[in-house]
NUBANU-527724 format. One line per field, with one value per residue (C-alpha): residue number from 1; x, y, z. Coordinates in pm, whole numbers, plus 50000, padded with zeros to 5 digits. Layout:
<pts>
seq: (NUM_...)
xx: (X_...)
yy: (Y_...)
zz: (Z_...)
</pts>
This chain:
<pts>
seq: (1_2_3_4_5_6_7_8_9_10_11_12_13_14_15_16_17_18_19_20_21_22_23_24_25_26_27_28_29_30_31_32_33_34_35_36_37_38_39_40_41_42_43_44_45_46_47_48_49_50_51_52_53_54_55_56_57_58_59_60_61_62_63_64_65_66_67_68_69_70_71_72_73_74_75_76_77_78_79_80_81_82_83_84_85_86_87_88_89_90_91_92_93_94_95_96_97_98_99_100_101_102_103_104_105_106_107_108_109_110_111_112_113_114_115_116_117_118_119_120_121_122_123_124_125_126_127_128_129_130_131_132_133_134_135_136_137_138_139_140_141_142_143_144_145_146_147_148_149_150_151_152_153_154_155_156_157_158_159_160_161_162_163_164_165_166_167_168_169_170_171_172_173_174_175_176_177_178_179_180_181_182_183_184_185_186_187_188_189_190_191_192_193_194_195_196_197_198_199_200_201_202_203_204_205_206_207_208_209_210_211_212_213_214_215_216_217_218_219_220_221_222_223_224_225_226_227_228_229_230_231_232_233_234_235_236_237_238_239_240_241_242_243_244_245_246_247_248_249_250_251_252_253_254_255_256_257_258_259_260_261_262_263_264_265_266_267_268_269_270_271_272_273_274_275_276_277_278_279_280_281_282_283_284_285_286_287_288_289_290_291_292_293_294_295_296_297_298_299_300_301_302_303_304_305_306_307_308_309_310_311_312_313_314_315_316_317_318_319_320_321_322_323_324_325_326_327_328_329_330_331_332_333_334_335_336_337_338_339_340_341_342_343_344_345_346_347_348_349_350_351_352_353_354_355_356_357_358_359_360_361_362_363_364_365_366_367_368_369_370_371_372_373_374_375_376_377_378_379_380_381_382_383_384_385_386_387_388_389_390_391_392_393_394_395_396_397_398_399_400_401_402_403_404_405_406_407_408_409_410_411_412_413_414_415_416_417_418_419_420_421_422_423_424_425_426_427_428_429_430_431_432_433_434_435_436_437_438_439_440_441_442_443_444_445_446_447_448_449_450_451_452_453_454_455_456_457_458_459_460_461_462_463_464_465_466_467_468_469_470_471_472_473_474_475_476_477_478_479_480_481_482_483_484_485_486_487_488_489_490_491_492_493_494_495_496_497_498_499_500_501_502_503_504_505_506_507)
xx: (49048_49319_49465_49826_49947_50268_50298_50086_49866_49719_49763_49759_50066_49897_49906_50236_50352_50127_50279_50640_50543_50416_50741_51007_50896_50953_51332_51425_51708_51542_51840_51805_51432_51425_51641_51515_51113_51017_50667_50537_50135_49926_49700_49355_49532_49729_49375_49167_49460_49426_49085_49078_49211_48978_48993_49280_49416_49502_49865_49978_50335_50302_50550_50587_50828_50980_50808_50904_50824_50573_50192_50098_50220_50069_49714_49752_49765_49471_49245_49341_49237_48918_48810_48883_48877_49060_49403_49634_49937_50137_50468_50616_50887_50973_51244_51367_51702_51745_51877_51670_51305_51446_51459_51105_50971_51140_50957_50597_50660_50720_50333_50248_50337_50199_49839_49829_49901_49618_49402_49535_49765_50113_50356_50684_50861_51182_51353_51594_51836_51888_51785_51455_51522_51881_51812_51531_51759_51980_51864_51860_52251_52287_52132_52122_51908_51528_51321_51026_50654_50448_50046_49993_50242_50121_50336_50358_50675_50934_50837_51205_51311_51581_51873_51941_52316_52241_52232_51860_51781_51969_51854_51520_51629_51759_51414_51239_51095_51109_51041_51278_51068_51087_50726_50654_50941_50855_50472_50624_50842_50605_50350_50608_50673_50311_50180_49908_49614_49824_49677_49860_49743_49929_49879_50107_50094_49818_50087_50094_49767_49848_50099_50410_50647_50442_50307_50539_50410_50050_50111_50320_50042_49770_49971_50031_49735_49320_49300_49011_48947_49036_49019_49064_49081_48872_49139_49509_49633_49461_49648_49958_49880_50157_50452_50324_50288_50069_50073_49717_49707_49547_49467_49463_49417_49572_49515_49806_49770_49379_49291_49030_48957_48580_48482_48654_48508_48601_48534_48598_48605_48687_48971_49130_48933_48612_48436_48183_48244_48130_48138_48023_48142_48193_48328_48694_48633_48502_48872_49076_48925_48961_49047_49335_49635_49833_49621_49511_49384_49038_48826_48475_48411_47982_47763_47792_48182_48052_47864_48046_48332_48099_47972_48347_48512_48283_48351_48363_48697_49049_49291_49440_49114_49140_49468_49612_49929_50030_50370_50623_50754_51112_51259_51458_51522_51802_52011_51950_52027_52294_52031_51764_51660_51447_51314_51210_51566_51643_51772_51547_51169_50907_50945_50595_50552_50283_50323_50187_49869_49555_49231_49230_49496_49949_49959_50348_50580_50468_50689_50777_51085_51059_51254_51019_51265_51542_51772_51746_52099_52198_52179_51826_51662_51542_51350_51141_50760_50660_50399_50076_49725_49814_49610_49867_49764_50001_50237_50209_49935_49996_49844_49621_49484_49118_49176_49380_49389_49428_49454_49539_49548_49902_49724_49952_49735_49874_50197_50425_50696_50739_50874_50786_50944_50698_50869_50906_50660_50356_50238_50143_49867_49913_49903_50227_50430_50195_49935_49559_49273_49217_48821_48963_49179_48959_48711_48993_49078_48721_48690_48974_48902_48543_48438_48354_48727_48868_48700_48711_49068_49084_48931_49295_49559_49552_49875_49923_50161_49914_50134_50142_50035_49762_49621_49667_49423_49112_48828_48757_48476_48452_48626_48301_48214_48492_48520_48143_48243_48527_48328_48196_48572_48587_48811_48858_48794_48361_48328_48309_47909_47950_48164_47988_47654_47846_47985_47704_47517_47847_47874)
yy: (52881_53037_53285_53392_53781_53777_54194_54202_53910_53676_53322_52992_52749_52540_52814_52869_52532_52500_52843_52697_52382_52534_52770_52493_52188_52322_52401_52052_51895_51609_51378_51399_51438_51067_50934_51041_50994_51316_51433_51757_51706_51971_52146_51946_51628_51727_51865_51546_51341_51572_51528_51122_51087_51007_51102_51293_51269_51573_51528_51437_51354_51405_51228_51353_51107_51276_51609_51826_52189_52081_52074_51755_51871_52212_52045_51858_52184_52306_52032_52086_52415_52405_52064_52286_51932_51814_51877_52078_52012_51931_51811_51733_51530_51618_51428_51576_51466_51756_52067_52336_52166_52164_52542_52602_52311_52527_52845_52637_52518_52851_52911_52611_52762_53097_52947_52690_52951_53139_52829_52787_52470_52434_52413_52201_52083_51971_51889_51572_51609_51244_50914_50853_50467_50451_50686_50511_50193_50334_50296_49906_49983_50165_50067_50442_50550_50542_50504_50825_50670_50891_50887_51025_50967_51131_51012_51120_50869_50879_50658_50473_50126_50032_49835_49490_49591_49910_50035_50107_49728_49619_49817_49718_49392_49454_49583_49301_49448_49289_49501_49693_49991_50362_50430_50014_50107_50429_50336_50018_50189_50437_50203_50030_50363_50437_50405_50136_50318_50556_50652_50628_50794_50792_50863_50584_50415_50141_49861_49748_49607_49294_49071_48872_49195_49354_49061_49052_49424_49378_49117_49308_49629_49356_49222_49528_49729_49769_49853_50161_50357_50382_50660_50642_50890_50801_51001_50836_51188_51447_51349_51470_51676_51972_51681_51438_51153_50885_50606_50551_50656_50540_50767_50487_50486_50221_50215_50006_49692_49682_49320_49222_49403_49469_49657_49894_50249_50281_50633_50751_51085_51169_51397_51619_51907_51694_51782_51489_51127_50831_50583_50251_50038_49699_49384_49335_48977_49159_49341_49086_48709_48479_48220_48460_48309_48580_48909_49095_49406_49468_49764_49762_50127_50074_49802_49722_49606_49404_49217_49119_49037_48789_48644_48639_48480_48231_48086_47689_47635_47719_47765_47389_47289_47306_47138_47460_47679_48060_48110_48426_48408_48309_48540_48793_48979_49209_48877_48705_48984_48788_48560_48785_48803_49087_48869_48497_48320_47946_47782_48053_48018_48264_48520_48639_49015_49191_49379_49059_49091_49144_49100_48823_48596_48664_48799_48663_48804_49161_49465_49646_49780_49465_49125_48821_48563_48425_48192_47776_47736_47520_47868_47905_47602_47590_47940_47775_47554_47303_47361_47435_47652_47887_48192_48495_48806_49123_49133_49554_49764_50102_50341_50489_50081_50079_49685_49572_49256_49174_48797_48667_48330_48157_47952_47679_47677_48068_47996_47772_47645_47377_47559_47948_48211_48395_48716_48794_49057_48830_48536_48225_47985_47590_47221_47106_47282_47212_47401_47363_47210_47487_47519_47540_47819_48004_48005_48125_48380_48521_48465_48725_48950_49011_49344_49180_49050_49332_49540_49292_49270_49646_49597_49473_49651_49954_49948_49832_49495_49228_48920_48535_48494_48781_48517_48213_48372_48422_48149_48045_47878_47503_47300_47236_47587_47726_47493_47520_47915_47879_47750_48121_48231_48281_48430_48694_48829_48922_49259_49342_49349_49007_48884_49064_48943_48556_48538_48686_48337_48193_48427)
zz: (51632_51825_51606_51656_51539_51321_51279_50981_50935_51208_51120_51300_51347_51118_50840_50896_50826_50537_50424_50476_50287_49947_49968_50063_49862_49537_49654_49832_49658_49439_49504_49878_49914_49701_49940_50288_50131_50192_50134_50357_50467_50317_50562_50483_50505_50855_51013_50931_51057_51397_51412_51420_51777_52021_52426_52489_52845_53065_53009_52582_52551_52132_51920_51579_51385_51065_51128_50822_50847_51179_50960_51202_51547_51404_51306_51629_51845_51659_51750_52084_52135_51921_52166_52459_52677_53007_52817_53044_52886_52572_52540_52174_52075_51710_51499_51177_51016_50773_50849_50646_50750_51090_51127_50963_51251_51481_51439_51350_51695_51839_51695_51857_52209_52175_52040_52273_52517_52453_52471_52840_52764_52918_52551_52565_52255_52167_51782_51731_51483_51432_51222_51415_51366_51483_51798_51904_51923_52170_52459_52371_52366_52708_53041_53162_52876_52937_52622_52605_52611_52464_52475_52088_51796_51405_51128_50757_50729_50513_50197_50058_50121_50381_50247_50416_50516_50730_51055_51020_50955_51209_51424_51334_51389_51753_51820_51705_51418_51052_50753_50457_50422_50593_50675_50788_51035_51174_51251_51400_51631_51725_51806_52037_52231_52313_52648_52676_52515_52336_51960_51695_51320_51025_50656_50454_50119_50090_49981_50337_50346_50139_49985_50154_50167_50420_50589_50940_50951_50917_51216_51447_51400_51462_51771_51891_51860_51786_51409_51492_51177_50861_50586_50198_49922_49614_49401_49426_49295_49568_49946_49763_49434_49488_49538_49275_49476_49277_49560_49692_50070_50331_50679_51011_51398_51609_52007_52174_52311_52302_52419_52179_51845_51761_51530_51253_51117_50769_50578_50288_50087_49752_49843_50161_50012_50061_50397_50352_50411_50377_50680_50811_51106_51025_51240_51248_51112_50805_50758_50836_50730_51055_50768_50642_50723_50513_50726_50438_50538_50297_50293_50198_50158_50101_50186_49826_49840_50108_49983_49738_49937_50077_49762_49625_49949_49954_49634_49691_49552_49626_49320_49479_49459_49082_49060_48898_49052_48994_49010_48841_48476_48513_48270_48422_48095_48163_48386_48002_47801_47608_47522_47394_47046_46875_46638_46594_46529_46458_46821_47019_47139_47214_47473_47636_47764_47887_47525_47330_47530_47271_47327_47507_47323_47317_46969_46875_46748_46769_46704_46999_47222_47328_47260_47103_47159_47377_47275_47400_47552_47833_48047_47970_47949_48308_48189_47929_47973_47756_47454_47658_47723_47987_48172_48191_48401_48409_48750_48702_48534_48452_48681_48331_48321_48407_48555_48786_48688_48363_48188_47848_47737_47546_47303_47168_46845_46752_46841_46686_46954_47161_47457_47551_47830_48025_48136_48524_48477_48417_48657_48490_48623_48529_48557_48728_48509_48209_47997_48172_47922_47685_47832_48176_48085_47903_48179_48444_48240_48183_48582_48639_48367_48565_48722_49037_49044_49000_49258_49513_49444_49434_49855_49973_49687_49659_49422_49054_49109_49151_49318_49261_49612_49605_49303_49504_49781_49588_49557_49210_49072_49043_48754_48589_48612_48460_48198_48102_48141_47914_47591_47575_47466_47104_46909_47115_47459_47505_47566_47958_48007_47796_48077_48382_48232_48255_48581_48780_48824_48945_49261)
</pts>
């Protein structure tokens, strides 16, 4: 490693940044840092990023989107002079919109020169002040202005949302790209500024990787680009631990405008500090279904989750198939809080949350923070469903939950109402609007509550909100199945071996 003298201790530009981080992330303004999604890439992180492009060419035009104190361009420069390849030169765009990391990426990148310099690798860098989204729709507004390909882009994004009046979405929109969410937009961009067989790497938030929100992003990566590796951290806590950042991670390579996507490595490690990993190269068809019309993006990490993303996949019936529907409880509590009751009242009905789940079964009422009832008014009738068996699975688990998925069952027989509300925070599965047969339901419900759910769920989320349309995509058991499942349901929930030990000769 090319080591660079400071006057008393000789340190790397990488060690500088990851110096700067540990001192300035404590002091960033809270307010600020929520807003502009700032989270600084400790070293380990920053140096396996580095290490996951492939070929360099003799010339790297490096882009370095949101750069904070400079750990990526940093790690990136190491890597470079530890391959000692064809690389001549290295030329680095870096955008930063706040002031204070802006000076620190300044002097990181005056590291950068002197160590590549020693390496024997021409150093040219510049820092833009600016919104990285809004300049890099200008030249879209000016004919003079030429748009900068680069050949290498590494992105810790921003992590915030994007609010549907602002410049930033429109222009997002100008440049053809759809999606209300910082880091979606900056690896979108970037990947439409690389040359044509330009890498791309970027550490982001696993959300993308399923569910509607993120969908037109999954396809304009999958357009754009060869999906070409893929890392995970076992741990959610460890890519992150000095910031607190809970989200589970994910570490990716895209190559731009690759013709025909092959196969995918996938690795994994238990955390940055981890030197081995795990890895297997598996056909693309295997990470993104051919029959998937939604593009999930799933990750068997062993040859284990594979195969039972096989067994589950091929399941022989769709949830149409079994003439049920999922759809989203329609109680928005706090756009009815006029109508809420804290107790059972004459004129209201029963008002489901997550809370009432136990063992199994909605235990109502039940004392809680929460409301048990909401009042049947001409405002809230069009909330309610009719007297009826129904499977109810959590929208949001808490990140402490050991399931992701976790089902209930309303049993008519416990509850005394004609009508219930099933808060927006728990997805429903049903008949048309009515209750399934109770043996039906019951069977569903042990279905979801499996192991072998759950993890193969767990291959496409990696966040607790578990969608009606991530529901409607699995393959379920037949009718007969389930219902010959279901008569195993007593009066409460089998333990989990019980249900493991069930639903093995179904898959």
């Amino acid at each position: 490693m090319n080591l660079i003298d400071s006057g008393q201790e000789t340190v790397s530009a990488l060690e500088t940044a990851d110096h700067t981080r540990l001192d300035v992330s404590p002091t960033l303004d809270a307010v600020r840092r929520s807003k502009l999604g700032q989270f600084l890439t400790p070293a380990p992180v920053a140096k396996f990023m580095a290490r996951m492009f492939d070929t360099l060419p003799d010339e790297v035009h490096l882009l370095d989107a949101g750069a904070g104190v400079g750990s990526l361009t940093a790690a990136f420069v190491h890597e470079l002079c530890s391959r000692r390849g064809p690389t001549r030169s290295l030329d680095v765009t870096a955008f930063e919109v706040d002031p204070e990391l802006a000076q620190h990426l300044a002097r990181t990148l005056e590291v950068c020169a002197v160590e590549c310099r020693a390496a024997g690798i021409t150093f040219t860098s510049r820092i833009v002040q600016e919104d990285y989204i809004l300049h890099s729709g200008e030249p879209l507004l000016s004919e003079h202005t030429v748009s900068r390909q680069y050949d290498c882009a590494i992105l810790n994004p921003p992590y915030a949302k994007i609010n549907l009046g602002s410049k930033a979405r429109k222009t997002l929109k100008l440049l053809g790209i759809e999606t209300s969410n910082l880091y979606a937009a900056f690896v979108a961009i970037a990947l439409d500024q690389l040359k044509t067989g330009g890498q791309l790497v970027a550490i982001t938030p696993r959300s993308f990787c399923n569910g509607a929100y993120f969908e037109p992003f999954r396809r304009f990566i999958l357009k754009h680009s060869a999906l070409k590796q893929i890392h995970l951290y076992e741990s959610r806590k460890k890519a992150f631990k000095d910031d607190e950042v809970l989200q589970e991670n994910i570490i990716y390579r895209l190559e731009k405008a690759v013709k025909q996507q092959r196969t995918v490595t996938i690795s994994s490690s238990h955390s940055p500090q981890d030197e081995s990993c795990t890895t297997r190269e598996v056909p693309f068809s295997e990470v993104v279904l051919p029959t998937d019309q939604h593009a999930y993006i799933r990750l068997a990490v062993s040859e284990e989750d594979s195969d039972l993303a096989h067994r589950v996949s091929t399941l022989p019936c769709s949830l149409i198939e079994l003439g049920l529907t999922v759809s989203t409880g329609r109680v928005v509590d706090f756009r009815a809080r006029e109508h809420l009751r804290k107790e059972p009242a004459e004129g209201a009905v029963p008002l489901i949350y997550a809370t009432h789940f136990d063992n199994g079964f909605v235990s109502w009422p039940k004392a809680s923070k929460k409301p048990n009832a909401l009042a049947l008014t001409a405002e809230t009738a069009s909330l309610m469903v009719p007297r009826g068996t129904y499977v109810l699975t959590k929208r949001f688990t808490s990140k402490e939950e050991r399931r992701r998925i976790v089902a209930a069952i309303y049993d008519p027989n416990r509850v005394s109402a004609e009508q219930v509300g099933f808060e927006n925070h728990l997805n429903y599965f049903h008949l048309n609007g009515q209750g399934a047969p109770a043996d039906l339901a019951k069977g569903l419900a042990l279905f979801l509550n499996s192991t072998a759910v759950d993890q193969y769920f767990r291959q496409f989320s990696g966040h607790t909100q578990v969608n009606a349309t991530d529901l409607r995509g699995l393959r379920y058991p037949t009718v007969n199945q389930l219902k010959k499942l279901g008569q195993n349901y007593g009066e409460s929930l089998p333990t989990q071996a019980q249900i493991d030990e069930l639903i093995e000769p179904l898959l």
